[in-house]
mmCIF file as gemmi writes it, N, C-alpha and C atoms, coordinates in Angstrom:
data_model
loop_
_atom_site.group_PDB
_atom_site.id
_atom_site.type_symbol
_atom_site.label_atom_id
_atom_site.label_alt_id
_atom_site.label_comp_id
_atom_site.label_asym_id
_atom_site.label_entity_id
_atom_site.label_seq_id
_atom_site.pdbx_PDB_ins_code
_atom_site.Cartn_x
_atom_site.Cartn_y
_atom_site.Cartn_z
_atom_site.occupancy
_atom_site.B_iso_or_equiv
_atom_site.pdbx_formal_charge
_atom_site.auth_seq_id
_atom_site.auth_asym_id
_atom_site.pdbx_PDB_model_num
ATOM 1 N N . UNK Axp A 1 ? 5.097 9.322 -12.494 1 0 ? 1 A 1
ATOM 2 C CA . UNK Axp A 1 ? 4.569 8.009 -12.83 1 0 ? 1 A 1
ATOM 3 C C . UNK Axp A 1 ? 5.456 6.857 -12.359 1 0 ? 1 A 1
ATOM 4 N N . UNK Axp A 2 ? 6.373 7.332 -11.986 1 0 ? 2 A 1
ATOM 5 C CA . UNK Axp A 2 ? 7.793 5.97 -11.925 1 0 ? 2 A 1
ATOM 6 C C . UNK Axp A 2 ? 7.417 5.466 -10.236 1 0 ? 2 A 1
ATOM 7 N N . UNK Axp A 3 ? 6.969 6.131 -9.114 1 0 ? 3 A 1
ATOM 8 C CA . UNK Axp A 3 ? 6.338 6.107 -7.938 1 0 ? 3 A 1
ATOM 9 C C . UNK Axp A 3 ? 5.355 5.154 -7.861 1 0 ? 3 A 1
ATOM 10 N N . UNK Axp A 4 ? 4.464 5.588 -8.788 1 0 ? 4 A 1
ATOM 11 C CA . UNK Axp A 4 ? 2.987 5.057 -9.024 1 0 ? 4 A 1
ATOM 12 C C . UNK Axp A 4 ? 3.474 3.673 -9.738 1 0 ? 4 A 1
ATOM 13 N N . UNK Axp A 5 ? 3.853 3.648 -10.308 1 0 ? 5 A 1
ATOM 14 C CA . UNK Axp A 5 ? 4.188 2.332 -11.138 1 0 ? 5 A 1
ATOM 15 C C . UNK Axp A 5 ? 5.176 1.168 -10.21 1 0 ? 5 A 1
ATOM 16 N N . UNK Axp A 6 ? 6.047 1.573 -9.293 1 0 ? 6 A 1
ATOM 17 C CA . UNK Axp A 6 ? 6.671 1.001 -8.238 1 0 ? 6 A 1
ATOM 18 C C . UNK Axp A 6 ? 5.55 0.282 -7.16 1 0 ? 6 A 1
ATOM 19 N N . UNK Axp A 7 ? 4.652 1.341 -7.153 1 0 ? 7 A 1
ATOM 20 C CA . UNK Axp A 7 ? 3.766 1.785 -5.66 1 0 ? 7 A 1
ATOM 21 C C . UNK Axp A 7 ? 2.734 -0.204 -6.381 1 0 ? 7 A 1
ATOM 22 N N . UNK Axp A 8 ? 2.608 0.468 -7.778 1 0 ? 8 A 1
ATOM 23 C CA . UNK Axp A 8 ? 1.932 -1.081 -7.76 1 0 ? 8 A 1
ATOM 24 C C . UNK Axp A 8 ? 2.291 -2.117 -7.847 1 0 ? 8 A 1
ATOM 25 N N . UNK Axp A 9 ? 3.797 -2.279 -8.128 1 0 ? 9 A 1
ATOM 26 C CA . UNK Axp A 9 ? 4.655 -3.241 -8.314 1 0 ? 9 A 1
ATOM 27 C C . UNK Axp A 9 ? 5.005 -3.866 -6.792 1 0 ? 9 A 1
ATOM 28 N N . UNK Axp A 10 ? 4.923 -3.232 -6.324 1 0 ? 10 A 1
ATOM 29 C CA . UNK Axp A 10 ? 5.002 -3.497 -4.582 1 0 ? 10 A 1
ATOM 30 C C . UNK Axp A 10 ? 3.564 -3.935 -3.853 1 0 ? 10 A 1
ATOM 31 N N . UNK Axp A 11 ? 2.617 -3.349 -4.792 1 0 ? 11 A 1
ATOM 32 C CA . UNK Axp A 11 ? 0.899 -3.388 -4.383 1 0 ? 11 A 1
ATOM 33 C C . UNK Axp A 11 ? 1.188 -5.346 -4.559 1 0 ? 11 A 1
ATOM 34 N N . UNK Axp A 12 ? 0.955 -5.271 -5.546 1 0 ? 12 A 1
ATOM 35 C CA . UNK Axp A 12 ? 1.075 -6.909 -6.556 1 0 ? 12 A 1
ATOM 36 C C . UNK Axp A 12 ? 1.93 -7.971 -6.06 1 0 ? 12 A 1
ATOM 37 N N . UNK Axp A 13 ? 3.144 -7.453 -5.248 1 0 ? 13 A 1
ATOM 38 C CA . UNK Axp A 13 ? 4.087 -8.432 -4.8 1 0 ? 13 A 1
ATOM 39 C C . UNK Axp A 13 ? 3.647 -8.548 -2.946 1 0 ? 13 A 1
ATOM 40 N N . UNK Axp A 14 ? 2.881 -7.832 -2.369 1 0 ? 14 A 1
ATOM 41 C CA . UNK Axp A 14 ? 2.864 -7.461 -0.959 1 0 ? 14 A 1
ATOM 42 C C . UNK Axp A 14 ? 1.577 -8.71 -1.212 1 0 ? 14 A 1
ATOM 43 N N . UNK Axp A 15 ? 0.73 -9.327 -2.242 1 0 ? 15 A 1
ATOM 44 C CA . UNK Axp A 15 ? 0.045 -10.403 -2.001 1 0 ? 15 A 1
ATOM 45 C C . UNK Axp A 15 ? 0.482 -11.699 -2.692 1 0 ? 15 A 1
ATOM 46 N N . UNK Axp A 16 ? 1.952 -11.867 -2.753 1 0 ? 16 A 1
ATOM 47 C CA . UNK Axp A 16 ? 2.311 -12.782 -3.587 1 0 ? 16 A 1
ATOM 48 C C . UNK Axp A 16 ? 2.321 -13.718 -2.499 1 0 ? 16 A 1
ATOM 49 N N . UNK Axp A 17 ? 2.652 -15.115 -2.837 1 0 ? 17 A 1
ATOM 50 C CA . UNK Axp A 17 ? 2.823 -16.629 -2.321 1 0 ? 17 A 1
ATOM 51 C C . UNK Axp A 17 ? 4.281 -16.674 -2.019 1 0 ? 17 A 1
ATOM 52 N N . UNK Axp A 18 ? 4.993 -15.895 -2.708 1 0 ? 18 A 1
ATOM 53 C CA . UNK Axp A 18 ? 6.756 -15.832 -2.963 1 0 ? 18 A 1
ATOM 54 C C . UNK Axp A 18 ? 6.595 -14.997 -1.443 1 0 ? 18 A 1
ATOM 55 N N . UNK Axp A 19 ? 7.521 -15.599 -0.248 1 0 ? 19 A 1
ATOM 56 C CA . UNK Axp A 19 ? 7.96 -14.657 0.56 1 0 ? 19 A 1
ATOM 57 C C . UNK Axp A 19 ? 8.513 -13.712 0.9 1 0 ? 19 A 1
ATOM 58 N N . UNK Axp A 20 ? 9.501 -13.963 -0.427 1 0 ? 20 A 1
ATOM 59 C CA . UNK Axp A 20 ? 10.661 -13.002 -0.574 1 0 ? 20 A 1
ATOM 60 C C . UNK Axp A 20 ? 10.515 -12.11 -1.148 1 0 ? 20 A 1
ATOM 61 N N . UNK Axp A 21 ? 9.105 -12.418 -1.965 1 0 ? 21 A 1
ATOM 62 C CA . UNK Axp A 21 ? 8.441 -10.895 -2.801 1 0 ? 21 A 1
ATOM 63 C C . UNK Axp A 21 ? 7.724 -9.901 -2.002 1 0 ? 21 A 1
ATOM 64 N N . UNK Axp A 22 ? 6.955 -11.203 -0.808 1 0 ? 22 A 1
ATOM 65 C CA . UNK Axp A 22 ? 6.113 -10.325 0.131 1 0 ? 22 A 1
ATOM 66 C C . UNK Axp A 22 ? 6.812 -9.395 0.903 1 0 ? 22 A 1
ATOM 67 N N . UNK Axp A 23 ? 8.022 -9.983 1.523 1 0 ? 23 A 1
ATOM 68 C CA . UNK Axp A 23 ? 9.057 -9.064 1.945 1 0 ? 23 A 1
ATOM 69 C C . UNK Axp A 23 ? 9.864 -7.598 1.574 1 0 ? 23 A 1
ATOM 70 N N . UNK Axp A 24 ? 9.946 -8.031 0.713 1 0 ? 24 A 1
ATOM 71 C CA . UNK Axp A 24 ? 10.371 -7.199 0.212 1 0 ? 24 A 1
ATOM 72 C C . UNK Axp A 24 ? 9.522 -5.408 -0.263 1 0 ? 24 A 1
ATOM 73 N N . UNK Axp A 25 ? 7.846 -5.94 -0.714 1 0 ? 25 A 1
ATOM 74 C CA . UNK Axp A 25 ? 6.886 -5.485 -1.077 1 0 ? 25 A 1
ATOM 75 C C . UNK Axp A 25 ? 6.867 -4.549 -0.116 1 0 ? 25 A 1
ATOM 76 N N . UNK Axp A 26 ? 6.838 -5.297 1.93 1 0 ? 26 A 1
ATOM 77 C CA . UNK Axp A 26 ? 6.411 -4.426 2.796 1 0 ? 26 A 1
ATOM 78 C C . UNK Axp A 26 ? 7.678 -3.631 2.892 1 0 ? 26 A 1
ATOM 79 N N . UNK Axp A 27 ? 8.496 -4.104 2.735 1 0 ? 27 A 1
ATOM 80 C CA . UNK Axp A 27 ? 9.719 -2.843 2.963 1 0 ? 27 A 1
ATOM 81 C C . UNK Axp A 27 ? 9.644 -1.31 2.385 1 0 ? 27 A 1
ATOM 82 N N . UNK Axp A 28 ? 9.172 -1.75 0.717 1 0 ? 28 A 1
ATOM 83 C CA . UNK Axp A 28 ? 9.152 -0.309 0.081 1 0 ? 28 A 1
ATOM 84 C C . UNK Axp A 28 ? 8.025 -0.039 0.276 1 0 ? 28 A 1
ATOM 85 N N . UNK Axp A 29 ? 7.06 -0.936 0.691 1 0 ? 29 A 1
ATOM 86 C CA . UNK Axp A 29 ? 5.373 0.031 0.839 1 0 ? 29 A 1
ATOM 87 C C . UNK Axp A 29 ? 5.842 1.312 2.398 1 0 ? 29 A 1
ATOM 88 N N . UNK Axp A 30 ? 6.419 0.599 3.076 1 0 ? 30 A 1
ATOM 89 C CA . UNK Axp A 30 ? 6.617 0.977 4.443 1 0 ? 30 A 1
ATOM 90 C C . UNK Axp A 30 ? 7.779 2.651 3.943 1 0 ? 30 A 1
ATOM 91 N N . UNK Axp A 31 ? 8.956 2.439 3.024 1 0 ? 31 A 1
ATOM 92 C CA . UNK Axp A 31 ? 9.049 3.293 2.353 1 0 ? 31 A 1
ATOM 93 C C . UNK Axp A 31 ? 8.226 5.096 2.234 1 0 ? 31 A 1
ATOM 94 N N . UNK Axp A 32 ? 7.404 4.3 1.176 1 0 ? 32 A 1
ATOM 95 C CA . UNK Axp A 32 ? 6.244 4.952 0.575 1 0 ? 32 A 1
ATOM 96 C C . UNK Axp A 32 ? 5.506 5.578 1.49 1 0 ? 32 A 1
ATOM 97 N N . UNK Axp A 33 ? 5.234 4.845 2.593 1 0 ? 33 A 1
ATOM 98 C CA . UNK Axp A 33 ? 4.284 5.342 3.556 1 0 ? 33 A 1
ATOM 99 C C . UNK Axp A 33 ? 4.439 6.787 4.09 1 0 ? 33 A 1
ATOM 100 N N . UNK Axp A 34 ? 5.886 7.241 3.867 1 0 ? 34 A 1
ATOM 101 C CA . UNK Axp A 34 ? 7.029 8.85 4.276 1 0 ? 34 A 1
ATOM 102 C C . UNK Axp A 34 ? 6.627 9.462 3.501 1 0 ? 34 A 1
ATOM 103 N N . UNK Axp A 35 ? 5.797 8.932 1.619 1 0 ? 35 A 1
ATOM 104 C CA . UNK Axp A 35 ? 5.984 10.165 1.253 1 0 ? 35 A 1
ATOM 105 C C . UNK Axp A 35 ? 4.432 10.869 1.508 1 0 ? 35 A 1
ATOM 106 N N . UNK Axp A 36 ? 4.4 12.257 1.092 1 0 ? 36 A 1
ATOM 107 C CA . UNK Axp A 36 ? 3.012 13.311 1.36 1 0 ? 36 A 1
ATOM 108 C C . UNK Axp A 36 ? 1.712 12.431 0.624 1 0 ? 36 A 1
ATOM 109 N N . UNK Axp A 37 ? 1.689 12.179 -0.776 1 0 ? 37 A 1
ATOM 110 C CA . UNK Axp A 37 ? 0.698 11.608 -1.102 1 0 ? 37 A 1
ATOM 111 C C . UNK Axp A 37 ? 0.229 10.141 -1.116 1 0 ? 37 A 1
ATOM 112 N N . UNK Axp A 38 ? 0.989 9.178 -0.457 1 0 ? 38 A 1
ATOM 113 C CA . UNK Axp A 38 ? 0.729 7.727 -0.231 1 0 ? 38 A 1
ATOM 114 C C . UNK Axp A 38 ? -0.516 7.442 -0.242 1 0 ? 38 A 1
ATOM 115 N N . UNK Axp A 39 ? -1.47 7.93 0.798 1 0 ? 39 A 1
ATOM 116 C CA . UNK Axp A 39 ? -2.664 7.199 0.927 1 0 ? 39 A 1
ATOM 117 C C . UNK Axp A 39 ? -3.481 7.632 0.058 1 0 ? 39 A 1
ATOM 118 N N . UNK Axp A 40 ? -3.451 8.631 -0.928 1 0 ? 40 A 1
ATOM 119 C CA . UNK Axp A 40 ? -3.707 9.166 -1.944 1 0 ? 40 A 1
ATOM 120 C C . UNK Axp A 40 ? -3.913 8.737 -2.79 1 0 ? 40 A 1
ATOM 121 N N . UNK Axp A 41 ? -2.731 7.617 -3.508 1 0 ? 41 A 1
ATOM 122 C CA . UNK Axp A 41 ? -2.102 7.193 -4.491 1 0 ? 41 A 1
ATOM 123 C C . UNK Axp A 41 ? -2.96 5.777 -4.134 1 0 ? 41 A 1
ATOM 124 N N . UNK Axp A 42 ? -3.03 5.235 -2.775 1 0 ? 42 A 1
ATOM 125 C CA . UNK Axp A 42 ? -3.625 3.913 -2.802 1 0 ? 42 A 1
ATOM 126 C C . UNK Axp A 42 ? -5.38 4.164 -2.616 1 0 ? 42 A 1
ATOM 127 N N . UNK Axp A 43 ? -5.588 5.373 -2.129 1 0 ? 43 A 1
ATOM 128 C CA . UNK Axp A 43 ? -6.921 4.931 -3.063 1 0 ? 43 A 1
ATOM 129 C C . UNK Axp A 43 ? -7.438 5.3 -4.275 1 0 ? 43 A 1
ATOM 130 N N . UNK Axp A 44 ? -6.731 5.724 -5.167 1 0 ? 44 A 1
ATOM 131 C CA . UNK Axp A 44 ? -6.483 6.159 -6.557 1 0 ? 44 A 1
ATOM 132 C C . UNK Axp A 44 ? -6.51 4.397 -7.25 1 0 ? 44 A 1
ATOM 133 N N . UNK Axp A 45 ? -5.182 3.943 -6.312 1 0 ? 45 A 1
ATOM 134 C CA . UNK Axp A 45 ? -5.062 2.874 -6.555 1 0 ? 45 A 1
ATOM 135 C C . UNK Axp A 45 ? -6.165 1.815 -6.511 1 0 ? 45 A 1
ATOM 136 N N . UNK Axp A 46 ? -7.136 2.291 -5.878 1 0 ? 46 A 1
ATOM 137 C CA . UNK Axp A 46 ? -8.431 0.911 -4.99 1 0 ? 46 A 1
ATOM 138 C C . UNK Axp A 46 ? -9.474 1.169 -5.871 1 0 ? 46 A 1
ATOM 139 N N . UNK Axp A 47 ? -9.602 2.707 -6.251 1 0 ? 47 A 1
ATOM 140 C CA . UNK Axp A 47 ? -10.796 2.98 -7.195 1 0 ? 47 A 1
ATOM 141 C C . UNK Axp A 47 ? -10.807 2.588 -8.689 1 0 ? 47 A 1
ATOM 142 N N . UNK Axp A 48 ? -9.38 2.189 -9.238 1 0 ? 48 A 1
ATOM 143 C CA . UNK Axp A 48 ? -9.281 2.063 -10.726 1 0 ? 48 A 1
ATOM 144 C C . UNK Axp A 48 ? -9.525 0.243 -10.879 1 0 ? 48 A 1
ATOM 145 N N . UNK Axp A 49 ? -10.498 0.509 -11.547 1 0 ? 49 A 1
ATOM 146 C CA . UNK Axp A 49 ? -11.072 -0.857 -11.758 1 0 ? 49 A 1
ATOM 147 C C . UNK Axp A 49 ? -10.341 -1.623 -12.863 1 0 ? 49 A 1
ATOM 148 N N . UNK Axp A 50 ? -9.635 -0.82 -13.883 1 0 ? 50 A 1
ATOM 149 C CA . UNK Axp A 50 ? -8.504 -1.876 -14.84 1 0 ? 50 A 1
ATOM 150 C C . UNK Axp A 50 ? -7.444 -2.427 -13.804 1 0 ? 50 A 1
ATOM 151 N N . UNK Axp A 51 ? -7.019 -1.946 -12.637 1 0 ? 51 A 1
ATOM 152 C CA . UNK Axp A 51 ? -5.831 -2.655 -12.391 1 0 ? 51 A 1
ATOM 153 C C . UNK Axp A 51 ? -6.141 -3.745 -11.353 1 0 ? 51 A 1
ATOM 154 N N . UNK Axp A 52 ? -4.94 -4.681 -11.475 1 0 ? 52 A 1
ATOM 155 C CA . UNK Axp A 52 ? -4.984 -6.353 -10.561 1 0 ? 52 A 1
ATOM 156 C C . UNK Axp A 52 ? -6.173 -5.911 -9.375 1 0 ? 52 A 1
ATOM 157 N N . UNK Axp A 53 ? -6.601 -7.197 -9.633 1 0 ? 53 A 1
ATOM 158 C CA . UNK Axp A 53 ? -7.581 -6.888 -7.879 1 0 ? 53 A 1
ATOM 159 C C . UNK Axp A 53 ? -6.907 -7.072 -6.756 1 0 ? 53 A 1
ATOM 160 N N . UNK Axp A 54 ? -5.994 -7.703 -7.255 1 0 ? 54 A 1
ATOM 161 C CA . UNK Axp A 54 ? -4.738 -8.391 -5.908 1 0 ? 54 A 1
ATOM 162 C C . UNK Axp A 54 ? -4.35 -6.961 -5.219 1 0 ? 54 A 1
ATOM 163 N N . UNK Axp A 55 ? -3.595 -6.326 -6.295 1 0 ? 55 A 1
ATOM 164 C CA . UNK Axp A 55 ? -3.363 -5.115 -6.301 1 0 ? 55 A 1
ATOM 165 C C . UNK Axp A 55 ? -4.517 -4.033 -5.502 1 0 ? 55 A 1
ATOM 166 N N . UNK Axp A 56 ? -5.453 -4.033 -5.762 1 0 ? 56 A 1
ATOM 167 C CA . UNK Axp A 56 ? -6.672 -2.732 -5.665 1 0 ? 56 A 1
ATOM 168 C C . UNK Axp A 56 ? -7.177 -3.43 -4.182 1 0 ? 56 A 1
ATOM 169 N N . UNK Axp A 57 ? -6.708 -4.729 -3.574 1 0 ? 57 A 1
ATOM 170 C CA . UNK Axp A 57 ? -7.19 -5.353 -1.978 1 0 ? 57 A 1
ATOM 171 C C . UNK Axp A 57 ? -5.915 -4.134 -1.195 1 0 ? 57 A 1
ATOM 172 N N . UNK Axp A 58 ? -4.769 -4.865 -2.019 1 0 ? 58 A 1
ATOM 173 C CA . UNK Axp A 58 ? -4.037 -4.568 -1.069 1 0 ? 58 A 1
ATOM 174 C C . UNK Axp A 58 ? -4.113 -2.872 -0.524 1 0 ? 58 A 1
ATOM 175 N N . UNK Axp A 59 ? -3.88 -2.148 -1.674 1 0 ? 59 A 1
ATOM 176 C CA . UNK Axp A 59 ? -3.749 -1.061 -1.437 1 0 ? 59 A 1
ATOM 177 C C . UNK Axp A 59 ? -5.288 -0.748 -0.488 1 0 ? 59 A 1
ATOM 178 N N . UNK Axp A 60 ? -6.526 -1.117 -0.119 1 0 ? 60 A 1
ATOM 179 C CA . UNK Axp A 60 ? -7.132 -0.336 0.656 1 0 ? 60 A 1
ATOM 180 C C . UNK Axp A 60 ? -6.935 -1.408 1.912 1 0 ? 60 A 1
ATOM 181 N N . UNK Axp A 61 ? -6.487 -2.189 1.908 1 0 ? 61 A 1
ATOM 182 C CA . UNK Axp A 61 ? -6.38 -2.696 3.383 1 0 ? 61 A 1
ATOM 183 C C . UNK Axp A 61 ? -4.727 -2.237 3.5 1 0 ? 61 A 1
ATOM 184 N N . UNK Axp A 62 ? -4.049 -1.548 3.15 1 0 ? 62 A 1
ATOM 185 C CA . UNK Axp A 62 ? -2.997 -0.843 3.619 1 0 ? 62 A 1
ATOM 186 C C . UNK Axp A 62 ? -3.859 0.508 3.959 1 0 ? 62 A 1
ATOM 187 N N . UNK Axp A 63 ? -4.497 0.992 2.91 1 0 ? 63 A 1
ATOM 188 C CA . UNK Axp A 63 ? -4.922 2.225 3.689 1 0 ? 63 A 1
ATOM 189 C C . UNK Axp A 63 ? -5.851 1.924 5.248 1 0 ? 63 A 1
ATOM 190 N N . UNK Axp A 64 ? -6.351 0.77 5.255 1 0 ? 64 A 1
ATOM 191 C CA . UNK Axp A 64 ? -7.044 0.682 6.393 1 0 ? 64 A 1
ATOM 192 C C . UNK Axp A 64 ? -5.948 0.553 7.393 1 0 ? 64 A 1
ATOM 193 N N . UNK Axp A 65 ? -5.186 -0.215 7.058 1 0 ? 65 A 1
ATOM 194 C CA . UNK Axp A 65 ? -4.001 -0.562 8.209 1 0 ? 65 A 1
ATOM 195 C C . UNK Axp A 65 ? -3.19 0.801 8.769 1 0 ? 65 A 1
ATOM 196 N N . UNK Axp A 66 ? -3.202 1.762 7.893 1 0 ? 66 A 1
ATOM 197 C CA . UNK Axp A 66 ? -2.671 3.286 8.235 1 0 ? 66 A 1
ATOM 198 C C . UNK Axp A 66 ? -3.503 3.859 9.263 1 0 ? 66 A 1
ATOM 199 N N . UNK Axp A 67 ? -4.631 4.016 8.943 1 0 ? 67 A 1
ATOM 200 C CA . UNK Axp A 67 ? -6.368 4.399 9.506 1 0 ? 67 A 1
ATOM 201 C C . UNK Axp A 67 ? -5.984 3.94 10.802 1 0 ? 67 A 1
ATOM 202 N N . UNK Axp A 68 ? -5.872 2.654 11.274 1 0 ? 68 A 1
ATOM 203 C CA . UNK Axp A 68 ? -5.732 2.226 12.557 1 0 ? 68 A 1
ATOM 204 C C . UNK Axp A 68 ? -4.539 2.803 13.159 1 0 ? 68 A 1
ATOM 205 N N . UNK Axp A 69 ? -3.156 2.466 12.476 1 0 ? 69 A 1
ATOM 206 C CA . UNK Axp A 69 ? -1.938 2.827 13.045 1 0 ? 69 A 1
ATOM 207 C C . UNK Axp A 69 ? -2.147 4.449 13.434 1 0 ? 69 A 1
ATOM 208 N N . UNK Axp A 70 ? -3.189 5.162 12.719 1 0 ? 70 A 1
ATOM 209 C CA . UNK Axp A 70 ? -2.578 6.956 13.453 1 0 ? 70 A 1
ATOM 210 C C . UNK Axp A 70 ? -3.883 6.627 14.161 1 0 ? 70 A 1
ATOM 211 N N . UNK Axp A 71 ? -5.17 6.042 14.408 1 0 ? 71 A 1
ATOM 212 C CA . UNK Axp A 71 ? -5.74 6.089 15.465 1 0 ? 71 A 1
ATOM 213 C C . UNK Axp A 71 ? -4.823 5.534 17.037 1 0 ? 71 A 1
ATOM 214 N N . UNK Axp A 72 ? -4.41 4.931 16.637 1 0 ? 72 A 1
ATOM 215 C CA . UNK Axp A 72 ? -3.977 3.986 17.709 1 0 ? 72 A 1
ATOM 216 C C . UNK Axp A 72 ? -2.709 5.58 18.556 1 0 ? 72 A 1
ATOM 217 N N . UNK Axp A 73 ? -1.814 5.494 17.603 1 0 ? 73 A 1
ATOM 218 C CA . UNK Axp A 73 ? -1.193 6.807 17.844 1 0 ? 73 A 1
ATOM 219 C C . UNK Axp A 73 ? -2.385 8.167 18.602 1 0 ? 73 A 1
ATOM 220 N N . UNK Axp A 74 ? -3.242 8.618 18.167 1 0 ? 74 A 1
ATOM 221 C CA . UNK Axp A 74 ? -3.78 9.65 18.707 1 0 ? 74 A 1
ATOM 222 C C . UNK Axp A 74 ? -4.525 9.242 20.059 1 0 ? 74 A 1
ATOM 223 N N . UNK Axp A 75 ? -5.058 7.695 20.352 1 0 ? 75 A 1
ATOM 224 C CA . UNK Axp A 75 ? -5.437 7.655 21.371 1 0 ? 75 A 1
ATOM 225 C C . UNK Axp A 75 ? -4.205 7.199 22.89 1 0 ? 75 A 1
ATOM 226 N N . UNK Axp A 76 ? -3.044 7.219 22.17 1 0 ? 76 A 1
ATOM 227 C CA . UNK Axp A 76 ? -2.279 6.861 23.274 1 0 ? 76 A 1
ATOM 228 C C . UNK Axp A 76 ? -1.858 8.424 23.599 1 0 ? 76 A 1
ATOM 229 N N . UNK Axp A 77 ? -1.912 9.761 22.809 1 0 ? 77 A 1
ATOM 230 C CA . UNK Axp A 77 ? -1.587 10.59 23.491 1 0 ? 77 A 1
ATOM 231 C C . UNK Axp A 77 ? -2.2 11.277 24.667 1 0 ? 77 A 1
């Protein structure tokens, strides 16, 4: 739970106005992105309708932003 609870604490700050939050946000999302269940966790994250919406954007337009990054990867091989 301590992952998951980070994962949104970083979700929540990766759409803040504070730069230094946003910054910071992409660092550990980028983190996160290494471990096995990430994209997992963010759409876990996108489907739960109690948590921030700020929160539940970000996490599926990170998962979209992944979606592209390994397409982009498989078509340059």
């Amino acid at each position: 739970p301590k992952m998951e609870q980070l994962l949104l604490t970083a979700l929540k700050n990766a759409s803040s106005q504070n730069v230094e939050l946003m910054k910071e946000a992409e660092k550990t999302l980028a983190n996160f992105e290494k471990e096995q269940n990430f994209y997992t966790a963010l759409v876990n994250v996108f489907l739960n309708r109690e948590l921030d919406p700020a929160a539940r954007y970000m996490a599926i337009l990170t998962v979209k932003n992944g979606i592209e990054k390994s397409w982009r990867k498989a078509q340059a091989s």
